[in-house]
N, C-alpha and C positions, 0 to 999 in steps of 0.2 A: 253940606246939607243936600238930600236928595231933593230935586226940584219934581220928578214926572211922577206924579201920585196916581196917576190915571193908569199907567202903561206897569208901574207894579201892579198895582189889584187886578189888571187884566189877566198878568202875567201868572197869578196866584191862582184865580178864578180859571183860566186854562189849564191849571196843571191840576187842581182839585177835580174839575168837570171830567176829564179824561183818565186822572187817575194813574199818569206815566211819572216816572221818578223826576226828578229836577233834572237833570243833566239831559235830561230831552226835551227842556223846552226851547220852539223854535226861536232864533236871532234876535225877533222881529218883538219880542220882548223883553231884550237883553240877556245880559250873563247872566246863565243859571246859577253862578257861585253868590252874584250879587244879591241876586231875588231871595234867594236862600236862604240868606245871612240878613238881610234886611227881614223878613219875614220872622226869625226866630227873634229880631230885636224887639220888631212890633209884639210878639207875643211874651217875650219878656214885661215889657212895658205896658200890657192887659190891654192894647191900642185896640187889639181886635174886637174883647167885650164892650166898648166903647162905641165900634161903628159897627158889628152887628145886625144889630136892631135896627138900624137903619139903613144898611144894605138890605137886608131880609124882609123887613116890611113883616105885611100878615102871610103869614103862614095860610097856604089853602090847601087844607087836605081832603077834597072831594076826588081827588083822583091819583091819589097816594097808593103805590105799588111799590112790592118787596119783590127784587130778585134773589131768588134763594139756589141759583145756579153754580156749580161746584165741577171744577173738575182738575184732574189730577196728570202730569207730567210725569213721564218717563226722568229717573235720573239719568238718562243720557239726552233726553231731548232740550233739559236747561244745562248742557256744559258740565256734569258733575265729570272728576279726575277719571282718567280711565281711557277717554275715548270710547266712541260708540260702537257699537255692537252691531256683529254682521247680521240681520234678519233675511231671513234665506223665506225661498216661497214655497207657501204650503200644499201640503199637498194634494188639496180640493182643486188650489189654482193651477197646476201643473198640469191637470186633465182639464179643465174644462177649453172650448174653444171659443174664439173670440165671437161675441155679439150680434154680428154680421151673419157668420155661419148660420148660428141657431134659428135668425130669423127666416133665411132660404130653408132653411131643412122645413119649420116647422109651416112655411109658406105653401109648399109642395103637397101638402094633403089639405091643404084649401082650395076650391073650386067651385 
């Protein structure tokens, strides 16, 4: 029988809050296989509709916000088959000159 009830829901409540797969969660809340596989028992067993409510408490939506932030990944940037792709520099970047330069140039007809 699991004895540390504290250090799963912590461990649950860390990976919800963040939002990273299970197999990242840090040591320091045990094996991710375990949390895991505990986790889908408790929701087998409706454990979670149960405490809930009373982890949750009242709900305060006076400063309730939606990120509606979207963005999208090259298939070479997540590992798709292939290997990635030479991206060579364009050709705006090929003339301009570095930062420095411009600022002495454009320094020079100030006085």
């Amino acid at each position: 029988m699991a004895h540390d009830n504290r250090r799963f829901i912590n461990a649950v409540s860390w990976i919800i809050r963040t939002g990273v797969p299970d197999r990242d969660l840090p040591p320091e809340y045990g094996d991710w296989k375990n949390t895991h596989r505990r986790f889908c028992r408790w929701r087998d067993r409706d454990v979670w509709k149960t405490i809930a409510p009373e982890v949750i408490g009242e709900v305060d939506t006076q400063w309730l916000m939606i990120d509606a932030t979207y963005s999208k990944v090259h298939a070479d940037g997540c590992g798709a088959v292939g290997g990635n792709q030479a991206i060579g520099r364009t050709k705006g970047a090929q003339y301009q000159s570095p930062p420095c330069y411009r600022l002495r140039r454009e320094s020079r007809y100030v006085s």
